[in-house]
N, CA, C and O atoms as a GROMACS GRO file, in nm:
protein
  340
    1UNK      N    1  12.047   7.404   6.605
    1UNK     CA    2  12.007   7.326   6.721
    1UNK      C    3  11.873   7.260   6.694
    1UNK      O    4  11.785   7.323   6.634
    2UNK      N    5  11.858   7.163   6.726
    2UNK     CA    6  11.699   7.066   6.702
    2UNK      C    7  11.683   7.095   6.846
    2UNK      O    8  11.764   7.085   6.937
    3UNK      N    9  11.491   7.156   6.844
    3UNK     CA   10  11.440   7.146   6.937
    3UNK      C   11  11.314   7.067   6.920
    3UNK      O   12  11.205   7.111   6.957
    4UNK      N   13  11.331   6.949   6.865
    4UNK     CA   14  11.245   6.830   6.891
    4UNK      C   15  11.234   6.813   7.031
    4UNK      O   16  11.332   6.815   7.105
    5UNK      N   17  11.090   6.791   7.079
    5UNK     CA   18  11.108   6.709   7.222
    5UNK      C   19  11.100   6.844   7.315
    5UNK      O   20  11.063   6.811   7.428
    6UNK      N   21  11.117   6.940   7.308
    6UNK     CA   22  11.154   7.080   7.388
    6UNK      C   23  11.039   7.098   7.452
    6UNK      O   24  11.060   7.164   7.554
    7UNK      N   25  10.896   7.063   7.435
    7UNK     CA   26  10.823   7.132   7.424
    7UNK      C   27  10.731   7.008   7.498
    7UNK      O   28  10.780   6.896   7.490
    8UNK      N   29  10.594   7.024   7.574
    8UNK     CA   30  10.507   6.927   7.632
    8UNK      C   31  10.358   7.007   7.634
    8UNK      O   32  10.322   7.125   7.633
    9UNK      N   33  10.287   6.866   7.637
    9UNK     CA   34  10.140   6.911   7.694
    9UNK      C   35  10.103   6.903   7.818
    9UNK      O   36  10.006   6.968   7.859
   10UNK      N   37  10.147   6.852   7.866
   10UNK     CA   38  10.108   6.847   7.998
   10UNK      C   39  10.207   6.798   8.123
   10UNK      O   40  10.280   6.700   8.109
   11UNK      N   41  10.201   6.888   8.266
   11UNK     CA   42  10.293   6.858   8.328
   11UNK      C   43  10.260   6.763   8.460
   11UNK      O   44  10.184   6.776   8.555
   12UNK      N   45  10.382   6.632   8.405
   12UNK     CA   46  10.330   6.533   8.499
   12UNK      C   47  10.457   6.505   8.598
   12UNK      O   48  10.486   6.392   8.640
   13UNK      N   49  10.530   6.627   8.631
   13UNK     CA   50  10.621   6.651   8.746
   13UNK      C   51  10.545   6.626   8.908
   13UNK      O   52  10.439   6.678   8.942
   14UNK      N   53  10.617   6.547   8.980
   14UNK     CA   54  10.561   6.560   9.118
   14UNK      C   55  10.663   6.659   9.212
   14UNK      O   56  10.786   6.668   9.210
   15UNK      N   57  10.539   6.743   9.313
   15UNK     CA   58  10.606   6.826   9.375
   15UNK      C   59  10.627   6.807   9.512
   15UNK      O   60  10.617   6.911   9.577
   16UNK      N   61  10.648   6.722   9.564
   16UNK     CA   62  10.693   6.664   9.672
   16UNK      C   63  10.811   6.656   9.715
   16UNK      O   64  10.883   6.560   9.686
   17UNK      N   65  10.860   6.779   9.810
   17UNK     CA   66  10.968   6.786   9.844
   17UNK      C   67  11.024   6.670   9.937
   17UNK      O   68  11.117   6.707  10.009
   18UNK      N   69  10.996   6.572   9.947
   18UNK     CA   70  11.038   6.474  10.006
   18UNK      C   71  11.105   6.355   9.932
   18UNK      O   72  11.177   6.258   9.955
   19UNK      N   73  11.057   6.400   9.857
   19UNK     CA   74  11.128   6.298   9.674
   19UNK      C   75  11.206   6.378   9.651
   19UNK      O   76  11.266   6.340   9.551
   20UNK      N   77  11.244   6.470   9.685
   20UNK     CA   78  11.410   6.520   9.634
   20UNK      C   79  11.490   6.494   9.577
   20UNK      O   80  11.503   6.533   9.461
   21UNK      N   81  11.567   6.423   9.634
   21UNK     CA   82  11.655   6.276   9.609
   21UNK      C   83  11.666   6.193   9.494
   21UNK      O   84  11.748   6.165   9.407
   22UNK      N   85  11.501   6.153   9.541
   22UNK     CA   86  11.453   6.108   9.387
   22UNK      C   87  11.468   6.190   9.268
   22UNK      O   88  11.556   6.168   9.185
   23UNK      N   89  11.378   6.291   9.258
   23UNK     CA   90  11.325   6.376   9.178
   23UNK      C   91  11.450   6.422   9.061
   23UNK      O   92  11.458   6.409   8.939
   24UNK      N   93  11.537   6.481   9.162
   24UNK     CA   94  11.729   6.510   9.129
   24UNK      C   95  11.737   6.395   9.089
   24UNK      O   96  11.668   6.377   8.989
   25UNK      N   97  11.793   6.306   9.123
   25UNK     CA   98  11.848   6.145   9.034
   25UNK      C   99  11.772   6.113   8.890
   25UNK      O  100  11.830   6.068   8.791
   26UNK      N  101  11.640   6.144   8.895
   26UNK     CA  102  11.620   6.161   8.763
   26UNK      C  103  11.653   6.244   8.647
   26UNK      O  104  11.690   6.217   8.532
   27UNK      N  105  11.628   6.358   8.713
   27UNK     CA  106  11.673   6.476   8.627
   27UNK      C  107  11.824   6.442   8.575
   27UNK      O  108  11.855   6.452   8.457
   28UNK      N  109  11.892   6.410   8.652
   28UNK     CA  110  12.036   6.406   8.630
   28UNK      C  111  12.096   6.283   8.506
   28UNK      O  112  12.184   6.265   8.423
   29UNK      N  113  11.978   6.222   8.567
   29UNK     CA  114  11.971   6.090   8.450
   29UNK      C  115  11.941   6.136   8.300
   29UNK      O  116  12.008   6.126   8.197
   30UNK      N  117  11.779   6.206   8.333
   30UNK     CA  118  11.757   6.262   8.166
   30UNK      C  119  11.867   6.311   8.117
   30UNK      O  120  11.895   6.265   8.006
   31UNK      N  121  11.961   6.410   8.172
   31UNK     CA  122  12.024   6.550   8.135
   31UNK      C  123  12.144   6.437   8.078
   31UNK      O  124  12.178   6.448   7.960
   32UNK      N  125  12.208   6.326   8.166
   32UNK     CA  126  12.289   6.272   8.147
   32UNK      C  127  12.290   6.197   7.936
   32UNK      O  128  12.371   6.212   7.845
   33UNK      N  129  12.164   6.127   7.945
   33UNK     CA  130  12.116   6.036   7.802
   33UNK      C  131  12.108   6.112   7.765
   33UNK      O  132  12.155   6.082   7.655
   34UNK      N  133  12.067   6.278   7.751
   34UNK     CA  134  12.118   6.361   7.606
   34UNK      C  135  12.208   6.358   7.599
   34UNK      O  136  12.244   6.303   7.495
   35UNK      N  137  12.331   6.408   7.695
   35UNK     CA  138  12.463   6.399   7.633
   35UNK      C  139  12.553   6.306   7.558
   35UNK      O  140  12.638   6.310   7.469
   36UNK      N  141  12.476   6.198   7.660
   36UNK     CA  142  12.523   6.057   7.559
   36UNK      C  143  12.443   6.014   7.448
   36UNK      O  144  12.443   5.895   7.417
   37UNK      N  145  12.363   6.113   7.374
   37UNK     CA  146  12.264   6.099   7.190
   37UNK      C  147  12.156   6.017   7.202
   37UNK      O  148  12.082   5.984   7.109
   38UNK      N  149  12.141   5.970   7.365
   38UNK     CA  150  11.986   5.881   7.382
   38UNK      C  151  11.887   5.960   7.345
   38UNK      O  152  11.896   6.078   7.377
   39UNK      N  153  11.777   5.919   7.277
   39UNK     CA  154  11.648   5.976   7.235
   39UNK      C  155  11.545   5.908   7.303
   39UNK      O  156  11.530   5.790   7.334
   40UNK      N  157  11.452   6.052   7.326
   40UNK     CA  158  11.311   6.001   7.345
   40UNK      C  159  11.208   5.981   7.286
   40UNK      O  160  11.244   5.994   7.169
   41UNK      N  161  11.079   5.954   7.286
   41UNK     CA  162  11.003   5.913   7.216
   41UNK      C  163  10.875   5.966   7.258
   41UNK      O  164  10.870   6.084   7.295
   42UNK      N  165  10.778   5.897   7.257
   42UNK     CA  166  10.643   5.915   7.311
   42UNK      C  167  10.660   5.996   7.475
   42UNK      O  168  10.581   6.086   7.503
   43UNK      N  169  10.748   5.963   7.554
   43UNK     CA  170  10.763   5.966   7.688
   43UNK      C  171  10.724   6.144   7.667
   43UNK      O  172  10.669   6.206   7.759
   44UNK      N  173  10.750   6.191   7.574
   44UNK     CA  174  10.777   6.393   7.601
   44UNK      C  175  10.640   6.435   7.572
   44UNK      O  176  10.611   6.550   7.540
   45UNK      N  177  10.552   6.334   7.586
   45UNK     CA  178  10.385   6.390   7.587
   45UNK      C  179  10.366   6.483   7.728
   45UNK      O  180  10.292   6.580   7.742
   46UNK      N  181  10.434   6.437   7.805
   46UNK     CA  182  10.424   6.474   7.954
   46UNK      C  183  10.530   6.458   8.024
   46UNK      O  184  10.594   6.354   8.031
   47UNK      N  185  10.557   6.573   8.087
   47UNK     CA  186  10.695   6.684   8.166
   47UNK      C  187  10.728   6.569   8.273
   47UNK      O  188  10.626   6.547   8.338
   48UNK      N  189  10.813   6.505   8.304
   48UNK     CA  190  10.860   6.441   8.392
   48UNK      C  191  11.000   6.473   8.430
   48UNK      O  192  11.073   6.488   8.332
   49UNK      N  193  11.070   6.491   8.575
   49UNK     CA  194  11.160   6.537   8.582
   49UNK      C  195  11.292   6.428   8.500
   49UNK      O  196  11.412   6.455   8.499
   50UNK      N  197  11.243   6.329   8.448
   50UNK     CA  198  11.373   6.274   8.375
   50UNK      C  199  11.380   6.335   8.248
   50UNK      O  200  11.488   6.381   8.210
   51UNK      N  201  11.256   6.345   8.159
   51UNK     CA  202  11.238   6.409   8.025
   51UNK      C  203  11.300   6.570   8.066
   51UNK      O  204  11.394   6.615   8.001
   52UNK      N  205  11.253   6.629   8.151
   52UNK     CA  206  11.274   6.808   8.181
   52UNK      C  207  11.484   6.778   8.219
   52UNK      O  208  11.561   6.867   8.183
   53UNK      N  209  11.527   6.678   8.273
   53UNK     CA  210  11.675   6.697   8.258
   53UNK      C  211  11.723   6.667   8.094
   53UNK      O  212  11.797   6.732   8.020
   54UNK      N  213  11.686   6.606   8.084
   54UNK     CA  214  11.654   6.506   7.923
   54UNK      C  215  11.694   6.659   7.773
   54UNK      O  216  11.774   6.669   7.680
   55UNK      N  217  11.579   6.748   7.837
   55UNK     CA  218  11.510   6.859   7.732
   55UNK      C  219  11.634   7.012   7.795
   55UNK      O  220  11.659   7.115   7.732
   56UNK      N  221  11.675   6.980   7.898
   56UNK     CA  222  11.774   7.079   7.948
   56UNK      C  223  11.910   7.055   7.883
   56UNK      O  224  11.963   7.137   7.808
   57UNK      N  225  11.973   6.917   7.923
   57UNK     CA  226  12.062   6.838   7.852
   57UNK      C  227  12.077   6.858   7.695
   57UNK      O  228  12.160   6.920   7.629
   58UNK      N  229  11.984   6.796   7.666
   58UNK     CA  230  11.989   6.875   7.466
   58UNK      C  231  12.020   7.004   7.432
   58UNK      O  232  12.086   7.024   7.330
   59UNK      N  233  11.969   7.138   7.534
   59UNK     CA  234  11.998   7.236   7.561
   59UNK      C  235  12.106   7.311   7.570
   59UNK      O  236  12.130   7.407   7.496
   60UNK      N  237  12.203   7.256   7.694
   60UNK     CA  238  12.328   7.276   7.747
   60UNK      C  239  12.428   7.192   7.705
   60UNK      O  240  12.548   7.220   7.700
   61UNK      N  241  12.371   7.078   7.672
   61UNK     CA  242  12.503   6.957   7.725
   61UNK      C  243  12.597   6.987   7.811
   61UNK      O  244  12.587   7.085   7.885
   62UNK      N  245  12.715   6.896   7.811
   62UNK     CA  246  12.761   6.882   7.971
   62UNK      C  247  12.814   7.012   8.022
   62UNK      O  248  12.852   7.114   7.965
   63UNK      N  249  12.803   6.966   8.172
   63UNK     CA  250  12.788   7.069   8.228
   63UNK      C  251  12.840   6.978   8.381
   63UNK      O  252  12.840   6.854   8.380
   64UNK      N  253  12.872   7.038   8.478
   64UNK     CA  254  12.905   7.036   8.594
   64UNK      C  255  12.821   6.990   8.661
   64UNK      O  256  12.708   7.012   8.616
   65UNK      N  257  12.827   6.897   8.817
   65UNK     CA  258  12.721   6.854   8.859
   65UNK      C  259  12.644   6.936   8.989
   65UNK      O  260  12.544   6.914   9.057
   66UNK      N  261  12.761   7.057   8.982
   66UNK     CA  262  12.662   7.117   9.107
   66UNK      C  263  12.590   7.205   8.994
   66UNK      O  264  12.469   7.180   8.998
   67UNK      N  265  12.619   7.295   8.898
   67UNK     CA  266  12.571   7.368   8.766
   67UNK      C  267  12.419   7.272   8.715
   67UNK      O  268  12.339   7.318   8.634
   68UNK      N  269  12.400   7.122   8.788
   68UNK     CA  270  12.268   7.044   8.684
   68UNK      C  271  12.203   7.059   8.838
   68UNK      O  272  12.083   7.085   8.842
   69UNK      N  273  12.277   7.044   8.968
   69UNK     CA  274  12.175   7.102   9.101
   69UNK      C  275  12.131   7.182   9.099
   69UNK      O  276  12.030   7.185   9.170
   70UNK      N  277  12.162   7.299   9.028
   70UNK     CA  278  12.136   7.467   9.019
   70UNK      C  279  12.011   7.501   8.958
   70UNK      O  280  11.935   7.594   8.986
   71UNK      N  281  12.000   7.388   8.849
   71UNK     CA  282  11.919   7.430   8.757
   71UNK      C  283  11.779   7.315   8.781
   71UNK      O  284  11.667   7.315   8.730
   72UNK      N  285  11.823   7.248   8.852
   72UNK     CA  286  11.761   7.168   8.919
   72UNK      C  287  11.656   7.229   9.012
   72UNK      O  288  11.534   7.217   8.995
   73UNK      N  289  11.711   7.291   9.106
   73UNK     CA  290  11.632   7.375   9.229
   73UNK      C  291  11.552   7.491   9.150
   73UNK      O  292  11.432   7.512   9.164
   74UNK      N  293  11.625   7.551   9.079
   74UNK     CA  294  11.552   7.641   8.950
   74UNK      C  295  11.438   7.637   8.900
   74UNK      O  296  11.360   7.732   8.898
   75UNK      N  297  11.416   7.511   8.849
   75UNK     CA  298  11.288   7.398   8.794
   75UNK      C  299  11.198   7.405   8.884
   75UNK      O  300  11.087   7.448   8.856
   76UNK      N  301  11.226   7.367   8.994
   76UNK     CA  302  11.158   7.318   9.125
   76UNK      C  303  11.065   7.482   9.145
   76UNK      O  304  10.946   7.510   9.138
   77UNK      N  305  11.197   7.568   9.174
   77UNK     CA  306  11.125   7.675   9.243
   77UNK      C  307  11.046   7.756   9.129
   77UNK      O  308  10.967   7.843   9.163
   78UNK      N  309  11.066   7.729   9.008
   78UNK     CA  310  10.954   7.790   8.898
   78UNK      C  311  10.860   7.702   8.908
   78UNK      O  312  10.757   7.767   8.928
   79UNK      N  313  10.827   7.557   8.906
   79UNK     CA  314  10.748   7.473   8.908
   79UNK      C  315  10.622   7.525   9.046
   79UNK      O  316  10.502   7.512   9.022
   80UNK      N  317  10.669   7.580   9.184
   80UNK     CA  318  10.597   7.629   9.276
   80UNK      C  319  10.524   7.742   9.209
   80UNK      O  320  10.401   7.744   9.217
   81UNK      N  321  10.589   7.836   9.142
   81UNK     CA  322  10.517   7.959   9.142
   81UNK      C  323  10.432   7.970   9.006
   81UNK      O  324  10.383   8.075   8.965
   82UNK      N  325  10.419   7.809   8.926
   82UNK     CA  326  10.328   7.804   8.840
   82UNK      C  327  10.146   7.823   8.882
   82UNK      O  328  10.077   7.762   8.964
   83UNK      N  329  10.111   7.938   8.783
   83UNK     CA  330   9.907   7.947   8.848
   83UNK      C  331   9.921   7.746   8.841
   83UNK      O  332   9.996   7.656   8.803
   84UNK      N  333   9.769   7.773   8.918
   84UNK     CA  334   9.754   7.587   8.894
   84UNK      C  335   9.653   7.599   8.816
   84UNK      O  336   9.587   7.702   8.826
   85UNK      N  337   9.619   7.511   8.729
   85UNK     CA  338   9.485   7.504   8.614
   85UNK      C  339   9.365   7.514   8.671
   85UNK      O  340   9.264   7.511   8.602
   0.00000   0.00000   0.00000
């Protein structure tokens, strides 16, 4: 398995549960362009929920779409209980 890309310096996720919607549509997007062999680049300097579906996707590949909600809310609710810097 290549875990290029797996890995970040800094997390530039927003936690605004009101972007939901948003937030999910990205993720789903990243997770989606791994499966289909899209690569990233510079973008994996910093955690964004399209790169974090992106870095899950390379991970799992496909997978079900309530199974990428799951892991979705997952993210989210580890992302809350991170110390803050």
């Amino acid at each position: 398995m290549d875990y290029d890309g797996l890995t970040s310096a800094e997390d530039g996720r927003q936690q605004n549960p009101d972007l939901d919607s948003y937030r999910l549509g990205n993720f789903k997007q990243g997770w989606t362009r791994a499966i289909e062999g899209q690569q990233y680049e510079s973008v994996l300097d910093e955690l964004k929920w399209n790169n974090l579906g992106w870095r899950l996707g390379k991970l799992f590949g496909p997978t079900s779409d309530e199974l990428r909600e799951e892991m979705f809310k997952w993210c989210v609710e580890q992302q809350k209980d991170e110390p803050t810097k």
